[in-house]
Every structure is written in structure tokens, then in C-alpha cells.
N, C-alpha and C positions, 0 to 999 in steps of 0.2 A: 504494500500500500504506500511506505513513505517512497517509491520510486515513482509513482503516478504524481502526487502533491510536489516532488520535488521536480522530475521533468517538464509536468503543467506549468509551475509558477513561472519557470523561465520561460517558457514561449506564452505565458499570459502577459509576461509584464511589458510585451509593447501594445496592448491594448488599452488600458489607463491614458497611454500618452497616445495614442493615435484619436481614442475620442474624447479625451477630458482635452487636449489642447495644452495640456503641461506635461512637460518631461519629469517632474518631477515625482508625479503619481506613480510613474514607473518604480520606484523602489517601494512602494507599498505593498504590490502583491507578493513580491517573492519576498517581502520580509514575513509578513503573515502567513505565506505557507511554508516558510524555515522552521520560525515557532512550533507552529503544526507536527511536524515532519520531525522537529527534532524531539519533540515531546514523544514523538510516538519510536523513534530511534534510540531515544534513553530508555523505556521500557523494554522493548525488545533484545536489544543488543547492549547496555549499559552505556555509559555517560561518557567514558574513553573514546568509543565509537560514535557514539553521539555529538560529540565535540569534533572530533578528526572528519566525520561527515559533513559539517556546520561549516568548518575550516574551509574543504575541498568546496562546498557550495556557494561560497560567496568568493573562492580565488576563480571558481569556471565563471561565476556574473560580470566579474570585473575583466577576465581576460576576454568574455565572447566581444567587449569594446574591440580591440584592438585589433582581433581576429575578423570580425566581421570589413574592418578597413580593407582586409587582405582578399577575405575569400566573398564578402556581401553579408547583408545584415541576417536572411534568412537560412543560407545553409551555415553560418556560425552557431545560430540561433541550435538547428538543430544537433549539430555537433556537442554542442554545450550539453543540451539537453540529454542526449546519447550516455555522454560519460558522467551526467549527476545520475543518470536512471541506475546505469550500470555500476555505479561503486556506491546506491544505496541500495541495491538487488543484495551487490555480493555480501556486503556487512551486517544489512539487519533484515532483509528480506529474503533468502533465499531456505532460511531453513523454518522459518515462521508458516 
């Protein structure tokens, strides 16, 4: 489950800003669904992985910026998204 909440929020979060007209709405969803995600991370897999998960998801938010310069906003988008799914499968959802 937290790999659905944590792949979603990153390709949700340019919708905020494409119809609220602020970029800055953008960091609302994927903060709201880290909490989420992590809350439900710390249950499952403890607080060590929980934090190491939290870490990796907001360095994949901040590097899909720089990536998307290289490769376009939306196959970064999903790239980003790929590797938060994938290393919250391996950690706290694969044996859940």
C-alpha cells in the first residue's frame, strides 16, 4: 500500500500547481502523502526503514527537478515515481 500513496503523491503533485495556478501547492501533496506513507512504513517495517524510506522520498522529489531538465518533466516524473514504488515494495511492502 505505502508504494501506491508514495508513487501517486509524486505524479499528483503537479496537479495543485497546474490548476490552483501556484507552484507552490505543489509540495502539499507529496508532503501529506509522506506522513501517510511513513506512518504506515513505521508500522510495518519499523522507524529505521521508515526514516531511510522518508530520506530516499524526498532526495527522488528534489532530484526529479533536475532530471526532468534532462530527460522532460513527465518521463522524470515517472522515473521518480518507479524507484519510490520500488524501494517502498522492497522495504515494507513486499512481505506485508
Amino acid at each position: 500500500m505505502t508504494l501506491h500513496v508514495r508513487s501517486g503523491s509524486v505524479s499528483g503533485a503537479s496537479r495543485p500547481v497546474r490548476f490552483g495556478q501556484k507552484r507552490q501547492l505543489g509540495g502539499v501533496v507529496p508532503a501529506v502523502a509522506g506522513a501517510a506513507a511513513a506512518q504506515q512504513r513505521r508500522e510495518r517495517a519499523g522507524g529505521k526503514a521508515a526514516g531511510a524510506l522518508t530520506a530516499a522520498y524526498v532526495a527522488a522529489f528534489a532530484g526529479s527537478h533536475p532530471l526532468a531538465k534532462k530527460v522532460g518533466a513527465w518521463p522524470a516524473m515517472f522515473e521518480v515515481a518507479g524507484a519510490v514504488a520500488l524501494a517502498s515494495w522492497a522495504v515494507a511492502d513486499r512481505n506485508a
